[in-house]
C-alpha positions as CSV (number, residue, x, y, z in Angstrom):
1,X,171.2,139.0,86.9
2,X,173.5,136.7,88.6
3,X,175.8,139.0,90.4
4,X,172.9,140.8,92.3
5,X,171.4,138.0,93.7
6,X,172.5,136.8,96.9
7,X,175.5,135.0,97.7
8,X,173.8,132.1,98.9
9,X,171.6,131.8,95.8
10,X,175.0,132.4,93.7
11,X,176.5,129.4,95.1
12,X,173.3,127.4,94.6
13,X,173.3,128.2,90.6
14,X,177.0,127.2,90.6
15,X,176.5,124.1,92.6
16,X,173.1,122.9,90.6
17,X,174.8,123.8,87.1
18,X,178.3,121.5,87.7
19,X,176.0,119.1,89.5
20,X,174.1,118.2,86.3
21,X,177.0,118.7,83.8
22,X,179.3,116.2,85.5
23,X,176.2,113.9,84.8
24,X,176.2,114.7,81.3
25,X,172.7,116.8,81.6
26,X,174.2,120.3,80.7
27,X,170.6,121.8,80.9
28,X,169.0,119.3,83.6
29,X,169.6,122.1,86.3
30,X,166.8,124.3,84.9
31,X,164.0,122.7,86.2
32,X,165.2,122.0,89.4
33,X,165.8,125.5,90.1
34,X,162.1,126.5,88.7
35,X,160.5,123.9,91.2
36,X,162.4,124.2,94.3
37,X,161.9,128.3,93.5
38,X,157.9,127.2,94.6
39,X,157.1,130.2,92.8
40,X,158.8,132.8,94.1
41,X,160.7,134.5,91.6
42,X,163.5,136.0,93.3
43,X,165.0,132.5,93.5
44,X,165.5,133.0,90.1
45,X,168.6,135.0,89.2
46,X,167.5,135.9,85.9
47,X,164.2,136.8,86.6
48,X,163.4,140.5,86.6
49,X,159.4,140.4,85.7
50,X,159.6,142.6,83.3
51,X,161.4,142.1,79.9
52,X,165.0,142.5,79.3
53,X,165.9,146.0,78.7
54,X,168.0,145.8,75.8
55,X,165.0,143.9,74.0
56,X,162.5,146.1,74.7
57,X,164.8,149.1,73.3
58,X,165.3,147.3,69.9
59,X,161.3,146.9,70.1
60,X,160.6,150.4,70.2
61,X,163.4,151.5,67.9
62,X,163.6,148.4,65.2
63,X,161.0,146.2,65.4
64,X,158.9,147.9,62.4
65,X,161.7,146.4,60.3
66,X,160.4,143.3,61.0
67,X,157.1,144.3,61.1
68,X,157.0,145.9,57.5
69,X,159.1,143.7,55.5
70,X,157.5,140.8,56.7
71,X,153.8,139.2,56.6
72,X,150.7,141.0,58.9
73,X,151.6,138.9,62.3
74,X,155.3,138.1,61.4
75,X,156.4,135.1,63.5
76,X,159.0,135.7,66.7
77,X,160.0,132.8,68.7
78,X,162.0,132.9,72.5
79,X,164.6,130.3,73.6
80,X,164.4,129.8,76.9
81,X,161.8,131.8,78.0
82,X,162.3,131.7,81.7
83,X,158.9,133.8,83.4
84,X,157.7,135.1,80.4
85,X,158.1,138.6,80.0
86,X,160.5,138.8,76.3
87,X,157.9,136.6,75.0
88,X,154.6,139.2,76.0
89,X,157.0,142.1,75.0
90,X,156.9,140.6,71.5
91,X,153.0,139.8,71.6
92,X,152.6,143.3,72.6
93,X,154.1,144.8,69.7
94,X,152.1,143.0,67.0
95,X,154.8,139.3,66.8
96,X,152.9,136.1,66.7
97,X,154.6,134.2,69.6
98,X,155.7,131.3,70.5
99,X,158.5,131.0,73.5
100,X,159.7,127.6,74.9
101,X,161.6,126.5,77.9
102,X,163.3,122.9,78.6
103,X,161.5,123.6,81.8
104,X,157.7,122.3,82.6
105,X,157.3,124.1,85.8
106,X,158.0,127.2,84.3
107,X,156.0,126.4,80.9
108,X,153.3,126.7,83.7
109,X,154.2,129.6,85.4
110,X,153.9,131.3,82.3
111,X,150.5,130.3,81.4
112,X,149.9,130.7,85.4
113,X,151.2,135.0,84.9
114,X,149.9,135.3,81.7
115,X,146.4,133.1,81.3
116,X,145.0,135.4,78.5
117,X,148.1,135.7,77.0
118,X,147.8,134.6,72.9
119,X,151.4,133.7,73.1
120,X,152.3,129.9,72.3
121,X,154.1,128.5,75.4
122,X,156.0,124.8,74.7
123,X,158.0,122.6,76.8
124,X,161.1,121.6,74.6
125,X,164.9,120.6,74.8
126,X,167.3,123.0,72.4
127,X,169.1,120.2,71.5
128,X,165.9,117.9,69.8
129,X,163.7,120.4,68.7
130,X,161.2,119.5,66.3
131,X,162.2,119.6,62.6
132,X,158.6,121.4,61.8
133,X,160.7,124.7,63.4
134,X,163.6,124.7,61.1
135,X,163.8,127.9,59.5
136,X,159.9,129.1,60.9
137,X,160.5,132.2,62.3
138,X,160.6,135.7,61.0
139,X,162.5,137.1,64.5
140,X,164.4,134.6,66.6
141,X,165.2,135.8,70.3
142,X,168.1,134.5,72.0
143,X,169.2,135.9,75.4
144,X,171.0,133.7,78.6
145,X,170.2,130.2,77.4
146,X,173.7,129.6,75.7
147,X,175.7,131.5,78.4
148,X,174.2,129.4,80.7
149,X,175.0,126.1,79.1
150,X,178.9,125.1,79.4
151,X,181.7,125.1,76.3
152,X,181.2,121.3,75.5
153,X,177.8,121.9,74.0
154,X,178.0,125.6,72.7
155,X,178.4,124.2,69.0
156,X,175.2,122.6,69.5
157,X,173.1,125.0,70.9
158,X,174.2,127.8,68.5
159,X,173.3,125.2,65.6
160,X,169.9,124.3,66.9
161,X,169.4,128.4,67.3
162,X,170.4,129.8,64.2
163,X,168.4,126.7,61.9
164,X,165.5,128.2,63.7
165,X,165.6,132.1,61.7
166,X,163.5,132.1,58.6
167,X,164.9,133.3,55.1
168,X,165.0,137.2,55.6
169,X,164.3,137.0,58.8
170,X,166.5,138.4,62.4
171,X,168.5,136.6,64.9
172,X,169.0,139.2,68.3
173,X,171.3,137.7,70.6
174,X,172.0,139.4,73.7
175,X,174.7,138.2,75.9
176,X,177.8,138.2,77.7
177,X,180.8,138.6,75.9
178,X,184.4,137.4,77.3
179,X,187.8,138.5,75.8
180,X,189.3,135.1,75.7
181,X,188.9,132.0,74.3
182,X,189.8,129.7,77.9
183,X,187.3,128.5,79.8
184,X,185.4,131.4,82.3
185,X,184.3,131.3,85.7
186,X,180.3,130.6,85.7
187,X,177.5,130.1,85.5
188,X,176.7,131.9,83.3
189,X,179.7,131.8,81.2
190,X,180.1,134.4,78.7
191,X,180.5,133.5,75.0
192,X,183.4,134.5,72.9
193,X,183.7,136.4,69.4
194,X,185.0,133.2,67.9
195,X,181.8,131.4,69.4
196,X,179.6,133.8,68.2
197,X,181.8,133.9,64.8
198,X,180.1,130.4,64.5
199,X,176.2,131.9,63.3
200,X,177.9,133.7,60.5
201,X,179.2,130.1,59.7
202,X,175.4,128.8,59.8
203,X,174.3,131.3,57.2
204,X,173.7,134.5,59.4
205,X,175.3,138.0,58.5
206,X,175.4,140.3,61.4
207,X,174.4,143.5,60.5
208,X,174.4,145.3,64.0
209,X,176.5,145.0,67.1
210,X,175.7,147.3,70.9
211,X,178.3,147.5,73.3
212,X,176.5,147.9,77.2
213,X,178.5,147.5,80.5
214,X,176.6,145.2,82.7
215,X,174.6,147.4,85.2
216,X,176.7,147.4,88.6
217,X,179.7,145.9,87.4
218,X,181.4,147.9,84.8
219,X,184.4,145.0,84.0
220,X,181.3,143.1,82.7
221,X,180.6,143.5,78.8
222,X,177.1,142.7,77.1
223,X,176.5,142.9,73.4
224,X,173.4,143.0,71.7
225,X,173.7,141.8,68.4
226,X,171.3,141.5,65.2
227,X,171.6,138.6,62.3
228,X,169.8,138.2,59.7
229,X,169.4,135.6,57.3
């Protein structure tokens, strides 16, 4: 997580992150940051190596939902999958997978981790995905991508995201949540309830909402929240 990383690598993500927006390339920064990292992971601030907590506890409570009321291998797809580790967390509990990241360096370090992995690792841009995805998934996981992408390109990134979940199938979002609607300090910057209002717009009725306090920092407010289509 960003604030227990250190300073130096704090200022880095800021600096990287305005850099490329004020050049009109809100997600440009990504892949920079992957290949100067030469892997080494704790140059990564979101990288744990292990997947996120709040994932893998709706895995072993809920994902036989998913599981049962869907086909044999029900599809599950990862935006942004960073190092890996959501994705093989879904593989694990019987998802078909496939997890993509704008990134190619990390696309590799994935398949570099993980070389007998079955999951489907892709190098591709939220905002031109392929048509052939629309609607294709049965669970659709979405967790730091949008919070780390500035206001000006929210709408888009939580339209490309929520064409993405299959009829009947699940949206989890886990994320930062401000109070506010004015811009916030970041990267990342949290989303806001009228933001996250807009998947309900898309078609998406959420049917589950978890209040955590981010670990360390108790004025910090993380929701995990379940759609479904």
């Amino acid at each position: 997580m960003f604030e227990q990383q250190p300073e130096v690598l704090r200022q880095k993500v800021n600096l990287l992150a305005n850099q490329y927006l004020q050049q009109n390339e809100p997600s440009g920064w990504f892949e920079v940051l992957y290949t100067e990292a030469n892997g080494d992971s704790q140059q990564v601030p979101w990288a744990r190596l292990q997947a996120h907590p709040h994932l893998q506890d709706w895995l072993d409570g809920n994902s036989s939902d998913v599981l049962t009321v869907s086909n044999a291998s029900p599809s599950a797809l990862v935006i942004g999958c960073g190092l890996g580790d959501d994705a093989e967390a879904l593989q694990a509990k019987g998802f078909q997978v496939s997890a993509f990241d704008i990134s190619p360096t990390v696309i590799a370090w994935c398949q570099q981790r993980f070389p007998d992995s079955s999951v489907n690792y892709f190098v591709a841009d939220l905002f031109a995905l392929e048509p052939s995805l629309n609607q294709a998934f049965d669970l659709v996981f979405e967790s730091r991508t949008i919070q780390a992408l500035p206001l000006s390109v929210r709408s888009q990134a939580i339209k490309s995201i929520g064409q993405l979940v299959a009829v009947g199938g699940i949206l989890l979002v886990i994320t930062r949540v401000r109070d506010t609607e004015e811009q916030p300090d970041g990267p990342p910057w949290a989303l806001s309830n009228q933001e996250l209002a807009q998947f309900q717009e898309l078609g998406l009725q959420e049917i589950r909402r978890n209040r955590f306090l981010e670990e360390g920092n108790d004025s910090i407010q993380k929701f995990r929240i379940e759609y479904r289509r």
